[in-house]
Every structure is written in C-alpha cells, then in structure tokens.
mmJSON file of the N, C-alpha and C atoms, coordinates in Angstrom:
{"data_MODEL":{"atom_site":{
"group_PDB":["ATOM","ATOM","ATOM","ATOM","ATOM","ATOM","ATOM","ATOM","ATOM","ATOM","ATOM","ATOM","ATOM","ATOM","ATOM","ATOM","ATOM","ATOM","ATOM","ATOM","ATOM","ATOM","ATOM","ATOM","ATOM","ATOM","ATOM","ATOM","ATOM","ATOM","ATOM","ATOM","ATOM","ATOM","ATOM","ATOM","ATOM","ATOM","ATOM","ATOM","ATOM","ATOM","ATOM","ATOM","ATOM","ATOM","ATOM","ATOM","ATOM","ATOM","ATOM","ATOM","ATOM","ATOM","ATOM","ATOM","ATOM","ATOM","ATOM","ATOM","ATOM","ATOM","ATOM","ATOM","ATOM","ATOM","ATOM","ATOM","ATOM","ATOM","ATOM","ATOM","ATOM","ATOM","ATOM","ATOM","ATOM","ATOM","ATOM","ATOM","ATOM","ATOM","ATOM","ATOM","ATOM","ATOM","ATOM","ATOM","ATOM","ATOM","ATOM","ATOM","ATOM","ATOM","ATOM","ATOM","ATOM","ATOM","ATOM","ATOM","ATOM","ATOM","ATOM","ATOM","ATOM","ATOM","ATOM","ATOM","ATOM","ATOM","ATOM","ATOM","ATOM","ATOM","ATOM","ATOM","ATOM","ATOM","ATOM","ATOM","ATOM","ATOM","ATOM","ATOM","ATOM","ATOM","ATOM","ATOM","ATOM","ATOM","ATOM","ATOM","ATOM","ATOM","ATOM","ATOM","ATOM","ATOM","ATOM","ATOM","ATOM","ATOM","ATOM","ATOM","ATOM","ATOM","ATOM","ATOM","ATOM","ATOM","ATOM","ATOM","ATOM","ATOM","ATOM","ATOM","ATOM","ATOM","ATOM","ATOM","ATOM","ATOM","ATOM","ATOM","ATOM","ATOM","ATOM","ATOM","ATOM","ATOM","ATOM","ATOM","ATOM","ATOM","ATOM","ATOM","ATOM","ATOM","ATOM","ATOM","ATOM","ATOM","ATOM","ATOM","ATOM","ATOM","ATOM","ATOM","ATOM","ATOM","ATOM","ATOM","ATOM","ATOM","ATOM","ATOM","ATOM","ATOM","ATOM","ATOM","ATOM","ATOM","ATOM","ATOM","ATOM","ATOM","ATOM","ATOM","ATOM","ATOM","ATOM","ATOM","ATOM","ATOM","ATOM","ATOM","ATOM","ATOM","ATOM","ATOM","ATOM","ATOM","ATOM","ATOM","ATOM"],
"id":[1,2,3,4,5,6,7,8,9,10,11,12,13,14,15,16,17,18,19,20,21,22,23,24,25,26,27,28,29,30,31,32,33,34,35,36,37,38,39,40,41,42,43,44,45,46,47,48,49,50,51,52,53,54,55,56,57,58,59,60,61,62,63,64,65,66,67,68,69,70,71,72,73,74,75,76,77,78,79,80,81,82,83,84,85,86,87,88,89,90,91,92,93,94,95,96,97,98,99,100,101,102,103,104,105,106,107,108,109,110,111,112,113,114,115,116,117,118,119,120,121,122,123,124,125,126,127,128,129,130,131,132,133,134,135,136,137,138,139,140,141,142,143,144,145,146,147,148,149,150,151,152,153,154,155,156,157,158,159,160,161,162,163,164,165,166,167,168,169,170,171,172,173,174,175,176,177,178,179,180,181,182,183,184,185,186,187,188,189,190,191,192,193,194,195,196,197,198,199,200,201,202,203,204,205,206,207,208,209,210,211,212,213,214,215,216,217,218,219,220,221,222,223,224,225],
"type_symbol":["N","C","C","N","C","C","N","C","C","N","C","C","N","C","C","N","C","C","N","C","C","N","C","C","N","C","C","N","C","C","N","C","C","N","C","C","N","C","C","N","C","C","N","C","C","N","C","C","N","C","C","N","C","C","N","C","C","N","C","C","N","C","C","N","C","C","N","C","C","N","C","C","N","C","C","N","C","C","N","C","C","N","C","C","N","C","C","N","C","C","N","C","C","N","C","C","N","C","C","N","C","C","N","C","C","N","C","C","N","C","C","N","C","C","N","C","C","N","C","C","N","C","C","N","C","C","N","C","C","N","C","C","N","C","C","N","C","C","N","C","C","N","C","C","N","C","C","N","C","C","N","C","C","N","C","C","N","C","C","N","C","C","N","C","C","N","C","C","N","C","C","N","C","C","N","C","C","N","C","C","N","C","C","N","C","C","N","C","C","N","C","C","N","C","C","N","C","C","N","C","C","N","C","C","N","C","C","N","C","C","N","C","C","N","C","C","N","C","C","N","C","C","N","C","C"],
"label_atom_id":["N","CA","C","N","CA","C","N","CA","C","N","CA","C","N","CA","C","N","CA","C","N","CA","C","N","CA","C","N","CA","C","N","CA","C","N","CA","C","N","CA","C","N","CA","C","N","CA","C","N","CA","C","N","CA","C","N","CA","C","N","CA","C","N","CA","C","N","CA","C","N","CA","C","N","CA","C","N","CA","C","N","CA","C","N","CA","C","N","CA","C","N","CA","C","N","CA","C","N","CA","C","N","CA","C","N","CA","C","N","CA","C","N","CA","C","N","CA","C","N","CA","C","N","CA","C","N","CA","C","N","CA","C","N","CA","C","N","CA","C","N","CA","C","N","CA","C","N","CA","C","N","CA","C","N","CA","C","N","CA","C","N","CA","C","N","CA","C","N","CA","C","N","CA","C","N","CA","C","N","CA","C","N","CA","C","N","CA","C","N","CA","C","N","CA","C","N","CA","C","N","CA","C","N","CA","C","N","CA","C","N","CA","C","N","CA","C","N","CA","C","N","CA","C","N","CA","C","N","CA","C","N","CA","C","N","CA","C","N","CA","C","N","CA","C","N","CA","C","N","CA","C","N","CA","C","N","CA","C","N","CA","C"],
"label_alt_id":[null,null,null,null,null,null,null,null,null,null,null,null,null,null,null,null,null,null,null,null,null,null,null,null,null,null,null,null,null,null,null,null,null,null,null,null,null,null,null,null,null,null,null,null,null,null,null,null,null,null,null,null,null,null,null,null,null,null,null,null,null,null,null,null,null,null,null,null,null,null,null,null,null,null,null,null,null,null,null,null,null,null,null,null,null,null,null,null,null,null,null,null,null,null,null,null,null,null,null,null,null,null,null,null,null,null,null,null,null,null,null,null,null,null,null,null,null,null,null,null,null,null,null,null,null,null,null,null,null,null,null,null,null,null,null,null,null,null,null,null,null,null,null,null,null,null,null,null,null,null,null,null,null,null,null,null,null,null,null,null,null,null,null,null,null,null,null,null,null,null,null,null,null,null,null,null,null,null,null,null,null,null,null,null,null,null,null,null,null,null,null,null,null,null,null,null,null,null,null,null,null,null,null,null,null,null,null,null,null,null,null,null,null,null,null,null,null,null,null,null,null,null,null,null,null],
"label_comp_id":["UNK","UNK","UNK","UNK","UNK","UNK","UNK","UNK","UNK","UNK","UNK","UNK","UNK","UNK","UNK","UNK","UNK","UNK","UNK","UNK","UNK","UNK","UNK","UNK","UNK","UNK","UNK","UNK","UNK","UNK","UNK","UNK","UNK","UNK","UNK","UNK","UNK","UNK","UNK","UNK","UNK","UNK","UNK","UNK","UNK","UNK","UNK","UNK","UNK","UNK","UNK","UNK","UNK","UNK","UNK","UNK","UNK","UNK","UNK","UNK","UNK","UNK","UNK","UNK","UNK","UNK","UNK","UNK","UNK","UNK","UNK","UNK","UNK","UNK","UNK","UNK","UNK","UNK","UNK","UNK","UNK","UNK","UNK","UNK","UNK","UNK","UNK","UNK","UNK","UNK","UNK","UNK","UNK","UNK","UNK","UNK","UNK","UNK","UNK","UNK","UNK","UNK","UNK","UNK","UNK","UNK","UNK","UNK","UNK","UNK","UNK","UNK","UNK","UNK","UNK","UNK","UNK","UNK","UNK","UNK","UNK","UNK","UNK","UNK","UNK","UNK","UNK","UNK","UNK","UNK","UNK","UNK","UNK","UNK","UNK","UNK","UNK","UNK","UNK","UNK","UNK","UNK","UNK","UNK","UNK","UNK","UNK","UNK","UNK","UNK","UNK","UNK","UNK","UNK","UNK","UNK","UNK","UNK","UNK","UNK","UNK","UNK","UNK","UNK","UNK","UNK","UNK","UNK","UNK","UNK","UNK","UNK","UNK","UNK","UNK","UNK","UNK","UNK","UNK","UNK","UNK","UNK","UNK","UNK","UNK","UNK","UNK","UNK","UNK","UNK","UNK","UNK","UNK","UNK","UNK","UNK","UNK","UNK","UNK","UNK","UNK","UNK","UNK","UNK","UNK","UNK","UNK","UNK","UNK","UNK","UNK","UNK","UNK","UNK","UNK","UNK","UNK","UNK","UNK","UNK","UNK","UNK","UNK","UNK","UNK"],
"label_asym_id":["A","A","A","A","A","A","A","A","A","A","A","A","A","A","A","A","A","A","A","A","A","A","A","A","A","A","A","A","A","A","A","A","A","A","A","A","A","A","A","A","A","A","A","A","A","A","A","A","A","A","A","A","A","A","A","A","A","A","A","A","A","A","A","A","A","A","A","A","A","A","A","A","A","A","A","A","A","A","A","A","A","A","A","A","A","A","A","A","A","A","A","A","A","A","A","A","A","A","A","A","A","A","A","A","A","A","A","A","A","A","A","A","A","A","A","A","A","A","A","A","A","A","A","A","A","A","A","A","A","A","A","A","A","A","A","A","A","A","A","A","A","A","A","A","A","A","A","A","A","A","A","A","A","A","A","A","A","A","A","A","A","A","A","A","A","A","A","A","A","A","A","A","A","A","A","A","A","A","A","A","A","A","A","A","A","A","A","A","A","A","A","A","A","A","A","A","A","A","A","A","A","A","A","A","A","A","A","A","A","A","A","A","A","A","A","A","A","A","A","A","A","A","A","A","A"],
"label_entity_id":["1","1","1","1","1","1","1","1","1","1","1","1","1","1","1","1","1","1","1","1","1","1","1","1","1","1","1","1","1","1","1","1","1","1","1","1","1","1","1","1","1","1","1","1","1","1","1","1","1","1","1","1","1","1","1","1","1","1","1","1","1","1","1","1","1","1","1","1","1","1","1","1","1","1","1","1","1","1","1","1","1","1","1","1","1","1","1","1","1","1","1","1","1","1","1","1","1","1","1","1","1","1","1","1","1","1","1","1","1","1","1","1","1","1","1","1","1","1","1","1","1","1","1","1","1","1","1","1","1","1","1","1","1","1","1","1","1","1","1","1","1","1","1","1","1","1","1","1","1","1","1","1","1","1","1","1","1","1","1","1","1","1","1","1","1","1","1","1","1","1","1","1","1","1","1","1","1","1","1","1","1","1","1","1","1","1","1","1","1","1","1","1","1","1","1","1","1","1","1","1","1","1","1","1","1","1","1","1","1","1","1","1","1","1","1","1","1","1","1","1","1","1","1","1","1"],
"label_seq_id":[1,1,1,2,2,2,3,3,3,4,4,4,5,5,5,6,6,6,7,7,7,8,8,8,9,9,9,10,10,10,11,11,11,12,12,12,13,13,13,14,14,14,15,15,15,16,16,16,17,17,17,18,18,18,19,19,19,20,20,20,21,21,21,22,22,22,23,23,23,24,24,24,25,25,25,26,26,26,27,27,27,28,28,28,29,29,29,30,30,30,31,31,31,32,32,32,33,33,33,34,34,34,35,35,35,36,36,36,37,37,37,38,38,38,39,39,39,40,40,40,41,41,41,42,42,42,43,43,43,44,44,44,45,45,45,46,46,46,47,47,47,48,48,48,49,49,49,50,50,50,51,51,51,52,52,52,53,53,53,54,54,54,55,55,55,56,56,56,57,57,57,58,58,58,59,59,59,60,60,60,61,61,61,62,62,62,63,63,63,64,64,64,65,65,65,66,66,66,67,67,67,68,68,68,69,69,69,70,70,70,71,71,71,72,72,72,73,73,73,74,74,74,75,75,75],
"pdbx_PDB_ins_code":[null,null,null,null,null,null,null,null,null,null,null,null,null,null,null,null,null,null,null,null,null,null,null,null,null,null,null,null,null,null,null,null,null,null,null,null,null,null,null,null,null,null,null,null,null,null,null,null,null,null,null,null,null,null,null,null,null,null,null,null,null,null,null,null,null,null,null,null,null,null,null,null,null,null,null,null,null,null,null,null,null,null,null,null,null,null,null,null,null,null,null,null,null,null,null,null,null,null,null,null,null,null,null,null,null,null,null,null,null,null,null,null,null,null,null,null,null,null,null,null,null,null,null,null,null,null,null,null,null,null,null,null,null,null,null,null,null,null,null,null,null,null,null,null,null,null,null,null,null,null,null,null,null,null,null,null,null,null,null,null,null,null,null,null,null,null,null,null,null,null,null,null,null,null,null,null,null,null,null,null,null,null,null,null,null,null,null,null,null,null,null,null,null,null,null,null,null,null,null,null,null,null,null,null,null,null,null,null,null,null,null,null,null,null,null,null,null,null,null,null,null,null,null,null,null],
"Cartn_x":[108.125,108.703,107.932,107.387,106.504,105.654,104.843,103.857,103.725,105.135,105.562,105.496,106.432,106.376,105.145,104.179,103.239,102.384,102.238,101.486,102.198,103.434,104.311,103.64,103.647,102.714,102.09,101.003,99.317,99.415,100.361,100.392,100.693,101.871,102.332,102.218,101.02,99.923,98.87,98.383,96.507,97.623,98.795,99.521,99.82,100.514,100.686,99.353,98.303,96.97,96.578,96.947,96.459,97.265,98.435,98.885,98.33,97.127,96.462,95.784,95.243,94.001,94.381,93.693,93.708,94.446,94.589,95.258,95.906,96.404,98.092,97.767,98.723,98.413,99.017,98.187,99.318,100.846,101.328,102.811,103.168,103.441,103.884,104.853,105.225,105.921,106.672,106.118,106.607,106.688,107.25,106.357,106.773,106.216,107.172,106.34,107.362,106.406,107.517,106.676,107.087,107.47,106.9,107.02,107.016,108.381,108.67,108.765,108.321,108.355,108.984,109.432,110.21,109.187,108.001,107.147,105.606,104.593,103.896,102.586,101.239,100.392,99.746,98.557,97.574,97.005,97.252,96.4,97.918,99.273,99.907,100.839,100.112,100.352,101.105,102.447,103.147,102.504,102.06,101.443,101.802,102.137,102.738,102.015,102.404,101.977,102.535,102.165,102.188,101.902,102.244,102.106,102.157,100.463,100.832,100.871,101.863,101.289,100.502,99.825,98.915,99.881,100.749,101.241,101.049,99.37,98.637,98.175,97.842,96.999,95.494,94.754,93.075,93.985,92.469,92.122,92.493,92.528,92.526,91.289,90.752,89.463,90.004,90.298,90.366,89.484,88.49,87.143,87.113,87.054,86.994,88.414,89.626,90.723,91.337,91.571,91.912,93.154,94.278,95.214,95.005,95.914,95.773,96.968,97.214,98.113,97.473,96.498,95.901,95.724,96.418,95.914,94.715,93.821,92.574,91.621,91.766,90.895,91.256,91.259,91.654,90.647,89.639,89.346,89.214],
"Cartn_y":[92.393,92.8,92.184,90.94,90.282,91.181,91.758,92.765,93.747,93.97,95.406,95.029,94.085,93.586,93.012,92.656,92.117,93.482,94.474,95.904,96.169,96.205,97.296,95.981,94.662,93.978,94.173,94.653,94.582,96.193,97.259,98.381,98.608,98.116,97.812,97.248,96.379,95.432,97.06,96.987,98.214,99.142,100.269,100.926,100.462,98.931,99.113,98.445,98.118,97.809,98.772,100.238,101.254,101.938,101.484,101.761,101.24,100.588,100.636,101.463,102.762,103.686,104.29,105.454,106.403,108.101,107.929,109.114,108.743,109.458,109.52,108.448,107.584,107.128,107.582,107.573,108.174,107.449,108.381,107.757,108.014,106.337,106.639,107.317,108.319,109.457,108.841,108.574,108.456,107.461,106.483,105.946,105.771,105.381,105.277,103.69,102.898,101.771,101.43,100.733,100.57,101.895,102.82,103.962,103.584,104.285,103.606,105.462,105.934,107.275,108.638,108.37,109.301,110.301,109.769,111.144,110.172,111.931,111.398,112.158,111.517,112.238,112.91,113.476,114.733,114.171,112.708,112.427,111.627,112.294,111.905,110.324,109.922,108.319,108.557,107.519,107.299,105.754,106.084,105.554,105.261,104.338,104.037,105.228,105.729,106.376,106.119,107.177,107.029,108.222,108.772,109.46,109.725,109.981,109.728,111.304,111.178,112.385,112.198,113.364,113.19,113.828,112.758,113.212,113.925,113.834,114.199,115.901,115.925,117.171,117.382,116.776,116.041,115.415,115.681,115.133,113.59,112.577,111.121,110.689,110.157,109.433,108.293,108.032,107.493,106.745,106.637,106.256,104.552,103.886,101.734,101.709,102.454,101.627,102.187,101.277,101.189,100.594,100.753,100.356,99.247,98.16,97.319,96.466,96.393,95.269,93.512,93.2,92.334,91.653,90.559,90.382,89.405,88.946,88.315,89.208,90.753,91.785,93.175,93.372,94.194,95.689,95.881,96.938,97.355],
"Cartn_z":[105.595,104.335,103.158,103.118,102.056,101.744,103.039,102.969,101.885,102.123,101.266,99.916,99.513,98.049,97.836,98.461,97.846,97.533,98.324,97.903,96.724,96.164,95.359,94.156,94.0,93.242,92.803,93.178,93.361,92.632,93.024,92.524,90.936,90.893,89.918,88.578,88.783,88.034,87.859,89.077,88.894,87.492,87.955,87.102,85.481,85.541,84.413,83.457,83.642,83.34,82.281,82.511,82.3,80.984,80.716,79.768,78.173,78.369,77.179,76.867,77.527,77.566,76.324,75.938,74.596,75.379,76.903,77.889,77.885,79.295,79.655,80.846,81.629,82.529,83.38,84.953,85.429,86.687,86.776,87.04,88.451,88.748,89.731,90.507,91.226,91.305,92.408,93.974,94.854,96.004,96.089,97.406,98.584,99.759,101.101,101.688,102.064,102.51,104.099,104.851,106.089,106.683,106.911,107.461,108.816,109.604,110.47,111.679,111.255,111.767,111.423,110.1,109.13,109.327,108.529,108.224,108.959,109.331,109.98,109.111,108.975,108.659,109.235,109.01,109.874,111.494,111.018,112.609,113.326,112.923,113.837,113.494,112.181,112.458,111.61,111.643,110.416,109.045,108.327,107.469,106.402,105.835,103.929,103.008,101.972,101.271,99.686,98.841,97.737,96.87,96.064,95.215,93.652,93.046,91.281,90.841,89.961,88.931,87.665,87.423,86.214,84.872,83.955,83.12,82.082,81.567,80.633,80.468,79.526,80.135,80.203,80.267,80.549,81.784,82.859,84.215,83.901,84.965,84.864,86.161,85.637,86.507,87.176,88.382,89.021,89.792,89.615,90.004,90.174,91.056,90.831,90.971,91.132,91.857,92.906,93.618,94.97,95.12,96.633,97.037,98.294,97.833,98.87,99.252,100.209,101.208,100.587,100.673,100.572,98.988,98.51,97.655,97.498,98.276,98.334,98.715,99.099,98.898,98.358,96.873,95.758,96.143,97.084,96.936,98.989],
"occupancy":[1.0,1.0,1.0,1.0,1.0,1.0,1.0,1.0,1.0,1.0,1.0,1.0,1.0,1.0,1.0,1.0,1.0,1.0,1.0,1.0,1.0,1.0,1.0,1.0,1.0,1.0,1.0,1.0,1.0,1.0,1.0,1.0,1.0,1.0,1.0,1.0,1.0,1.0,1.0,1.0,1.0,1.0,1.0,1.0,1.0,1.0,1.0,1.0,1.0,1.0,1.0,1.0,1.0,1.0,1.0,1.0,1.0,1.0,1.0,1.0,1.0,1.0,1.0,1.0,1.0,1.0,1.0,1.0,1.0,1.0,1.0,1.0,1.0,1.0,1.0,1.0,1.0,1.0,1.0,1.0,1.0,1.0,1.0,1.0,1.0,1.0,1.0,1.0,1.0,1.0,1.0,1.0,1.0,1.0,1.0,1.0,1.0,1.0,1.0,1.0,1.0,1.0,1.0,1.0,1.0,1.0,1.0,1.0,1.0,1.0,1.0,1.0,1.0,1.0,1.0,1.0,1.0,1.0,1.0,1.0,1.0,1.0,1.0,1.0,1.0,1.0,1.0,1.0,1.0,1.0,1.0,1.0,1.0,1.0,1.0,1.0,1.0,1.0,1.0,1.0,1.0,1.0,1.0,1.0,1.0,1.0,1.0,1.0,1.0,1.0,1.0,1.0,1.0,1.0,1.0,1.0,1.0,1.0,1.0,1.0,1.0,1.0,1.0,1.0,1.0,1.0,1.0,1.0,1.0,1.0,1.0,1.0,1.0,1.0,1.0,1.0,1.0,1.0,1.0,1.0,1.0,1.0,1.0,1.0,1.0,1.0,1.0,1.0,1.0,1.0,1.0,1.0,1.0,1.0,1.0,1.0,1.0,1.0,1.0,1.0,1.0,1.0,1.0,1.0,1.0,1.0,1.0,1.0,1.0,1.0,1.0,1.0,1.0,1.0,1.0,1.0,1.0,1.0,1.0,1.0,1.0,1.0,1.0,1.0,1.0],
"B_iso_or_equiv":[0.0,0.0,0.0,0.0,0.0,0.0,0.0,0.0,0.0,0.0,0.0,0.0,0.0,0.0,0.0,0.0,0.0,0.0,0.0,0.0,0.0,0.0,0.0,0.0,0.0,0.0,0.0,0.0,0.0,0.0,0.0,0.0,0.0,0.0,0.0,0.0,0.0,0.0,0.0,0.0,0.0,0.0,0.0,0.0,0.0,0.0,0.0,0.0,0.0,0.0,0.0,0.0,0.0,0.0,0.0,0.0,0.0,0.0,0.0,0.0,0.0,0.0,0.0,0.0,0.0,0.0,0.0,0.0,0.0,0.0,0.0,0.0,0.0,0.0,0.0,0.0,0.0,0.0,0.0,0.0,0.0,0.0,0.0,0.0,0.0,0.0,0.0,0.0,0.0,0.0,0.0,0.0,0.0,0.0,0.0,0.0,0.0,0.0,0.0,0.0,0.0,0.0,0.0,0.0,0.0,0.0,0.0,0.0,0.0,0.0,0.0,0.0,0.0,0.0,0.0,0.0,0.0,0.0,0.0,0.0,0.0,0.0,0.0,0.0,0.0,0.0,0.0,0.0,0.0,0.0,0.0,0.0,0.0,0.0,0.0,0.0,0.0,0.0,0.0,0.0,0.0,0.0,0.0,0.0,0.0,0.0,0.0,0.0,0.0,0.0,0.0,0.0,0.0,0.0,0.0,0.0,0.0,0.0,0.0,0.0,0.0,0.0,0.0,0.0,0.0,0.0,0.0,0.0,0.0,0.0,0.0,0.0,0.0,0.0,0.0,0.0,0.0,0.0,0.0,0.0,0.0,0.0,0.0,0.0,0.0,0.0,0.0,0.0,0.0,0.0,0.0,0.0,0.0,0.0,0.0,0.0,0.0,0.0,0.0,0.0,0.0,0.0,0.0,0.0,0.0,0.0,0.0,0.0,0.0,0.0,0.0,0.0,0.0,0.0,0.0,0.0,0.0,0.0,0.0,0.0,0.0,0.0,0.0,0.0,0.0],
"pdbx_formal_charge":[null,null,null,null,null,null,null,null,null,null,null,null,null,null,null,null,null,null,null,null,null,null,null,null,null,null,null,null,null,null,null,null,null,null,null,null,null,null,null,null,null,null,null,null,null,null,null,null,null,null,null,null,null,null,null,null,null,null,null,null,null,null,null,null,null,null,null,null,null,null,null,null,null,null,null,null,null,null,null,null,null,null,null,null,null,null,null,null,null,null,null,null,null,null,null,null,null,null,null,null,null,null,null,null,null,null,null,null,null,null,null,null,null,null,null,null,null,null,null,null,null,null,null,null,null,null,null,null,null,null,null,null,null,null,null,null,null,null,null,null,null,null,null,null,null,null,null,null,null,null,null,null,null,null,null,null,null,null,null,null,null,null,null,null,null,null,null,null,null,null,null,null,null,null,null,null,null,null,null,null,null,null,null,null,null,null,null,null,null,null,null,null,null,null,null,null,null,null,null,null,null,null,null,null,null,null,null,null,null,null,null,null,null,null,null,null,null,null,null,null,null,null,null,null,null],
"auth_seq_id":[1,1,1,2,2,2,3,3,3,4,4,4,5,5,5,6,6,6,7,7,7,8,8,8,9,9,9,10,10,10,11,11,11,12,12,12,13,13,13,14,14,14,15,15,15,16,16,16,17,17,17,18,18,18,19,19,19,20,20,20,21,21,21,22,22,22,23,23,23,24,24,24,25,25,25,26,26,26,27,27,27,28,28,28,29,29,29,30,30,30,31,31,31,32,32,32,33,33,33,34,34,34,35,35,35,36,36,36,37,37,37,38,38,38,39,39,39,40,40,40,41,41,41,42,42,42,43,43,43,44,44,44,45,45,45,46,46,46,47,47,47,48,48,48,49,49,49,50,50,50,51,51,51,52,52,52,53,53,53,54,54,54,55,55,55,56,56,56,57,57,57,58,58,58,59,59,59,60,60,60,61,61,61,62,62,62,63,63,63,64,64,64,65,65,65,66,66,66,67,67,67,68,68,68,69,69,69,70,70,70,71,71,71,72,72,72,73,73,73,74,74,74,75,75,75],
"auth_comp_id":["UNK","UNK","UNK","UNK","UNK","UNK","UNK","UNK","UNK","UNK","UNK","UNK","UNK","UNK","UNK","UNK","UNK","UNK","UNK","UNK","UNK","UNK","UNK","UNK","UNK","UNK","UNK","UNK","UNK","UNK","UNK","UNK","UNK","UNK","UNK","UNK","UNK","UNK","UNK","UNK","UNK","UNK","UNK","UNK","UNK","UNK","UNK","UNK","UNK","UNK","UNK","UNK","UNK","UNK","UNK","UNK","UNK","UNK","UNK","UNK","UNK","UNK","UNK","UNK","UNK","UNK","UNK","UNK","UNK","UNK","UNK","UNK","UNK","UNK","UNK","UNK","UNK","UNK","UNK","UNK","UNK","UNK","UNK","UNK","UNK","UNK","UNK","UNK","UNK","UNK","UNK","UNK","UNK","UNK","UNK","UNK","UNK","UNK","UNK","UNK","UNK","UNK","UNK","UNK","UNK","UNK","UNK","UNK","UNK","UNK","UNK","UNK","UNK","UNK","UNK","UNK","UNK","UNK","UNK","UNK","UNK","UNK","UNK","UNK","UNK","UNK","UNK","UNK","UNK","UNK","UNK","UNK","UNK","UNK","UNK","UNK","UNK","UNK","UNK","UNK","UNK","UNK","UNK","UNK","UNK","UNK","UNK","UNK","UNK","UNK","UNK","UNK","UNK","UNK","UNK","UNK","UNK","UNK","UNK","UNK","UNK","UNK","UNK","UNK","UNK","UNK","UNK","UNK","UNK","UNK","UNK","UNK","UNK","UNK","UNK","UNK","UNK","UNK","UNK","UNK","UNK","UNK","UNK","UNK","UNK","UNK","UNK","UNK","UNK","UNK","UNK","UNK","UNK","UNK","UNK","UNK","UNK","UNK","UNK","UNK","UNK","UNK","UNK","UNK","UNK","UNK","UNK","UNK","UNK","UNK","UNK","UNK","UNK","UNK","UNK","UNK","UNK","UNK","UNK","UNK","UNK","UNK","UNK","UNK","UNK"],
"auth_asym_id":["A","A","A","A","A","A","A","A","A","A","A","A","A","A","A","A","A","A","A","A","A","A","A","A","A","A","A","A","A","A","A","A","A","A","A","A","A","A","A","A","A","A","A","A","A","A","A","A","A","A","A","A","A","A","A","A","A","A","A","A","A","A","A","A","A","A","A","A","A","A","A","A","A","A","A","A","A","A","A","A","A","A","A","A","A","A","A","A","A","A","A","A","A","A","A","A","A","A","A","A","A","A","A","A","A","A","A","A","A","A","A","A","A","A","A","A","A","A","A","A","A","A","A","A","A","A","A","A","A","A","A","A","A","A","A","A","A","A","A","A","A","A","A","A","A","A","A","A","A","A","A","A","A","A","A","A","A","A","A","A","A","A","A","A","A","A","A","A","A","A","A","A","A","A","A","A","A","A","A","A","A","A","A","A","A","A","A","A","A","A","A","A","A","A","A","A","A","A","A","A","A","A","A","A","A","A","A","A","A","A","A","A","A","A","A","A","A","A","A","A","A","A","A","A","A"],
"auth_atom_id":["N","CA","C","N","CA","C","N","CA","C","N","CA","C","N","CA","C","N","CA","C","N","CA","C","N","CA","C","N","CA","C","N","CA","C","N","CA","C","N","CA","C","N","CA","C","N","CA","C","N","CA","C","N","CA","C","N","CA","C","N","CA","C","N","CA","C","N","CA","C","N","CA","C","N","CA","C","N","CA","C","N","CA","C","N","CA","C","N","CA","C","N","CA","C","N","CA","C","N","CA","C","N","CA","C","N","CA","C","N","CA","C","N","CA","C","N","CA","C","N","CA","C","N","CA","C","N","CA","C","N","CA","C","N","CA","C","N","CA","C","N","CA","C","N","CA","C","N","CA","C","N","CA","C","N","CA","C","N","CA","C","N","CA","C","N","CA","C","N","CA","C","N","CA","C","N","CA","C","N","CA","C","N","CA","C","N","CA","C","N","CA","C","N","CA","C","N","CA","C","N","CA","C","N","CA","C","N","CA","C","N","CA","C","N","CA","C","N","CA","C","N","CA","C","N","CA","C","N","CA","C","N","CA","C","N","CA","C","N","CA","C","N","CA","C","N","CA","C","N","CA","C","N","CA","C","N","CA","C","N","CA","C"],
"pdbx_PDB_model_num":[1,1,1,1,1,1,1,1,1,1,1,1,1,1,1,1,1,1,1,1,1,1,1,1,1,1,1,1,1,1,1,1,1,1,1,1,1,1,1,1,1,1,1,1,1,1,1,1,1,1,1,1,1,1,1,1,1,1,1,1,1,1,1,1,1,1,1,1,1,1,1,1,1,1,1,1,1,1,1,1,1,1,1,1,1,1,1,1,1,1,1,1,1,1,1,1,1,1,1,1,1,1,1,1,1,1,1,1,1,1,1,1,1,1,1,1,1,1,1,1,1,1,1,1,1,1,1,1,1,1,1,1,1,1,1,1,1,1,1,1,1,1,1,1,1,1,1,1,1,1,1,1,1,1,1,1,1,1,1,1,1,1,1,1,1,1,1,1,1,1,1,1,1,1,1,1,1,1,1,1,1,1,1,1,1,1,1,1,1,1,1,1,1,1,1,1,1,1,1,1,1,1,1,1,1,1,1,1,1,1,1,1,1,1,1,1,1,1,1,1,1,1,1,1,1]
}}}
C-alpha cells in the first residue's frame, strides 16, 4: 500500500508542476492502482493504470515525463 501512495506522490507533484505553463495542463481523469484483476490489459496482465485528459484546446507535449513507483528513479 506505501507503494501506491508513494506513486499517487510522485504523480501528483509531475501534475501539479505544470500548472504554471501559458496551456492548459492536463488532468488527471482516472486512475486504478493495485489492480488486483478487475481489469486486464492487451497482454492479459492486470496492471495499474492511469488516465489524462487534454483540457485545452492545443495538443500538450508530453515529451521528458514519465510515471514511476520509485521515488529514487523518476524516469
């Protein structure tokens, strides 16, 4: 369970970072953590996930951030 809160952390921080830009940032919509077999992805596995929407109307570059479990490795 630390696990979990320490990702929703680390998320939560990259997200609200972004609310200084001159765009829209985007929002976190959805998430699922400890997926325990609710839902499964394409190769079968049940996997944490996440979902943003783009609130804006210009694209959002997402380009240099990444999701992580780990907070001693951010990418």
């Amino acid at each position: 369970m630390a696990r979990v809160f320490r990702f929703l952390a680390v998320l939560l921080v990259a997200v609200g970072l972004s609310r200084g830009t001159a765009h829209a940032a985007p929002v976190l919509n959805e998430f699922l953590a400890v997926n325990q077999g609710g839902l499964a992805d394409e190769d079968g596995e049940s996997a944490d996930w996440i979902e943003l929407h783009n609130s804006g109307p210009t694209w959002f570059d997402l380009t240099g951030w990444a999701l992580t479990d780990a907070a001693t490795n951010l990418t």
